[in-house]
C-alpha positions as CSV (number, residue, x, y, z in Angstrom):
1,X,-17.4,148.8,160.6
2,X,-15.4,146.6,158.2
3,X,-11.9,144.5,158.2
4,X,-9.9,143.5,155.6
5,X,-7.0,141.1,155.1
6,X,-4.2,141.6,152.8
7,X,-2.7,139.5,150.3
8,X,0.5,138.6,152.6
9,X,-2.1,137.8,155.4
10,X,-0.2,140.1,157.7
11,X,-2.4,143.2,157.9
12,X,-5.4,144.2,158.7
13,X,-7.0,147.5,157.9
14,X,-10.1,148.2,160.5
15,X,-12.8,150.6,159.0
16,X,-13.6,152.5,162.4
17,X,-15.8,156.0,162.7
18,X,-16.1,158.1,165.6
19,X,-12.6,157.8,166.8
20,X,-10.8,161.3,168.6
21,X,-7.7,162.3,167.4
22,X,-5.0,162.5,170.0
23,X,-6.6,159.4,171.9
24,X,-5.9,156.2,173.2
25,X,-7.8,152.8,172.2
26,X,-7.3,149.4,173.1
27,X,-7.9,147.2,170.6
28,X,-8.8,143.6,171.2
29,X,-8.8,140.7,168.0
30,X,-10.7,137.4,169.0
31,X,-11.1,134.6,167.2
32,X,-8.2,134.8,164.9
33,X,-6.6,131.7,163.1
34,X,-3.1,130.2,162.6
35,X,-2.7,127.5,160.7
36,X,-6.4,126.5,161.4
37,X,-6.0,126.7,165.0
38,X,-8.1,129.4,167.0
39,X,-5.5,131.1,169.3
40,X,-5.8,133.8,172.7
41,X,-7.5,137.2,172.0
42,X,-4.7,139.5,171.1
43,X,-4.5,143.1,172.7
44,X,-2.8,146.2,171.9
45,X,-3.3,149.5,172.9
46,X,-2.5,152.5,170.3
47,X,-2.9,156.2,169.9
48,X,-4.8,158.0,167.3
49,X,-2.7,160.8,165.6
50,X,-2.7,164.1,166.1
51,X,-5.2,165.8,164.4
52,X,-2.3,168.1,162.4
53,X,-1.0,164.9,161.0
54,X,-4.7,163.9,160.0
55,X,-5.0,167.4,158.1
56,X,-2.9,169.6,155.8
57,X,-3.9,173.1,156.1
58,X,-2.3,176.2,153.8
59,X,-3.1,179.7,153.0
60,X,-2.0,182.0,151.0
61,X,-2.4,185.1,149.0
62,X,-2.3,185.4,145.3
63,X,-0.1,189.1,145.9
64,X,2.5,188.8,148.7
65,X,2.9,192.6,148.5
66,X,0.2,195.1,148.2
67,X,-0.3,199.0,148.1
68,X,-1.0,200.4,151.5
69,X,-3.5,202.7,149.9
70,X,-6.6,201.5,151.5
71,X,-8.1,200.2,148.4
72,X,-6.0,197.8,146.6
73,X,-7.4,194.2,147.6
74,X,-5.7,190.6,146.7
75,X,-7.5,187.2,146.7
76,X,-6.5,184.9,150.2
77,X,-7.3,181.3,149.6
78,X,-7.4,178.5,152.4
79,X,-7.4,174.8,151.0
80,X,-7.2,172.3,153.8
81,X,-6.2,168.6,152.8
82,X,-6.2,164.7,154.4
83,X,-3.1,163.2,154.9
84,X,-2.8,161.9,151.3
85,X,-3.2,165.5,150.0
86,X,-6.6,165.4,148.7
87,X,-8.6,168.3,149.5
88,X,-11.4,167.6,152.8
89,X,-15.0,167.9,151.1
90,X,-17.3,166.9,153.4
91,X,-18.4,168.5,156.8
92,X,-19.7,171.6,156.7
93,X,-16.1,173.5,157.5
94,X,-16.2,177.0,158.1
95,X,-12.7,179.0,158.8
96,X,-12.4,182.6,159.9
97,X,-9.9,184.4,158.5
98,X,-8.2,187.2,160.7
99,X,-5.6,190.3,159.9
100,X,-3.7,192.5,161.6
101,X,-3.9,195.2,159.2
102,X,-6.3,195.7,156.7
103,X,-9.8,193.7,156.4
104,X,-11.4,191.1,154.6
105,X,-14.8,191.2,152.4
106,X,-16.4,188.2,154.8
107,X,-14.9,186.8,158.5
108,X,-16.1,183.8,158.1
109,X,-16.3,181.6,154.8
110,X,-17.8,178.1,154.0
111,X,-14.8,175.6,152.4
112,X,-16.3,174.2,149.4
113,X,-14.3,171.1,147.6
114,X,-11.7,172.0,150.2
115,X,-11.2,175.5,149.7
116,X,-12.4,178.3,150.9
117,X,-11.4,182.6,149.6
118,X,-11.7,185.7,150.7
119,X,-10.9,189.4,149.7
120,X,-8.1,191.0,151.5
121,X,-8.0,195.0,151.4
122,X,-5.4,197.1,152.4
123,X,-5.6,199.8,154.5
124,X,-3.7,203.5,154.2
125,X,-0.1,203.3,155.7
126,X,2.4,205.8,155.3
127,X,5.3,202.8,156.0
128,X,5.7,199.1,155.3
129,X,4.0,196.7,157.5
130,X,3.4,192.9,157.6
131,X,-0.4,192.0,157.7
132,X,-0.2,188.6,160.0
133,X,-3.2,186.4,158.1
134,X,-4.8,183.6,160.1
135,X,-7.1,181.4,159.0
136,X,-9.3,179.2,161.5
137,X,-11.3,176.6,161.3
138,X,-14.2,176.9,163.4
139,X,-16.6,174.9,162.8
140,X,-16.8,171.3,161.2
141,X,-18.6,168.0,161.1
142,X,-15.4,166.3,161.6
143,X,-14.7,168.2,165.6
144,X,-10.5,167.1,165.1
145,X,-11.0,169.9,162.8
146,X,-12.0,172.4,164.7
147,X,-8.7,175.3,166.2
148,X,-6.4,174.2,163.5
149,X,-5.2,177.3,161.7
150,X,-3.2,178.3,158.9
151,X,-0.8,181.6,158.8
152,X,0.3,183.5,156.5
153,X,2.1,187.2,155.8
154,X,0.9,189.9,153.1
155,X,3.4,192.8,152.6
156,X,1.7,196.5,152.7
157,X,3.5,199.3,151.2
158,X,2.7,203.0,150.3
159,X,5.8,201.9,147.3
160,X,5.0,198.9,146.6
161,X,7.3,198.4,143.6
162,X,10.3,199.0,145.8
163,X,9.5,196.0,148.2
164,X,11.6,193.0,147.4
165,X,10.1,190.1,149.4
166,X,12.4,187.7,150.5
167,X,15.1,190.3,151.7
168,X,13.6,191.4,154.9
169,X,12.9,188.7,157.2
170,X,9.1,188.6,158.4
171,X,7.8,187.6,162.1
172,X,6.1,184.3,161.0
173,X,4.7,184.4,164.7
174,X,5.2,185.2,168.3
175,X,3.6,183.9,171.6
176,X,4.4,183.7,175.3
177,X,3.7,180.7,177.4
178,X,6.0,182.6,180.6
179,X,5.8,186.0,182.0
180,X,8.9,187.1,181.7
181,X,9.4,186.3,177.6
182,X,8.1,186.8,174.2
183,X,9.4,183.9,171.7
184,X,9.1,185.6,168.1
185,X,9.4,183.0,164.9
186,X,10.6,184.8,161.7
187,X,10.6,182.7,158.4
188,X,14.0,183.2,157.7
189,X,17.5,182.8,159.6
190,X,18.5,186.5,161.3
191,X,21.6,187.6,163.3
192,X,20.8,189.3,166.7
């Protein structure tokens, strides 16, 4: 689209569109200059990043605890960023937001200014659980965007007031990619 020089004369910045995250390119300058001189076309072959280093994505919820009473609800908000930090507007971005306990007002919300919320409501326990939150995007202009997540963990207690987060640790995650093992990720260090 557009090129420009700056003021040491040493770099270039290329405004490109349609390029894939996670791709190789090979890019090819003719007709440059040294000292007035045209010289060979000069190649070099790079990789776009990954599309989680193009995009910062959090969520969180405004109460990390809530009472497992099956009516008490807390705000979850999603913002998803560039890599300068400043919040995605453009593209049409709709996450869905997931829970393993508990359930939102709306599964899938529009991101607006780079943000998009939803209600959480607990749901009646008779012990404390963690409610694994994940939110999605699933559909964008942008297609790099589309399968990144965010995760986060909302406390539900029938005594809430006696929960001190922080203390216990909390499975951040857990997966499998063999058939004989489970790998579980808490957020903080733990003895075995």
């Amino acid at each position: 689209e557009s090129a420009s020089l700056d003021d040491t004369k040493k770099v270039v910045t290329l405004k490109v569109s349609g390029a894939e995250a996670h791709k190789s390119y090979e890019l090819t300058a003719t007709g440059l200059k040294v000292n007035g001189t045209t010289i060979a076309d000069v190649k070099k072959t790079f990789e776009m990043p990954d599309a989680t280093e193009l995009f910062k994505l959090s969520v969180q919820a405004a109460d990390p605890v809530l009472k497992a009473d099956g009516a008490s609800k807390t705000l979850v908000t999603f913002e998803v960023k560039d890599a300068a930090g400043n919040p995605v507007t453009a593209g049409d971005i709709e996450v869905a937001f997931s829970t393993t306990y508990g359930s939102f007002a709306e599964k899938r919300v529009t991101v607006q200014n780079g943000v998009a919320t939803v209600l959480l409501t607990s749901e009646f326990l008779t012990s404390d659980v963690n409610a694994n939150i994940i939110a999605q995007i699933v559909e964008a202009a942008d297609k790099d965007l589309i399968g990144l997540k965010a995760e986060t963990t909302v406390v539900f207690s029938p005594n809430p007031d006696d929960v001190v987060i922080g203390e216990k640790p909390v499975i951040a995650s857990a997966g499998a990619s063999q058939a004989d093992r489970v790998v579980v990720y808490f957020n903080k260090d733990i003895d075995l």
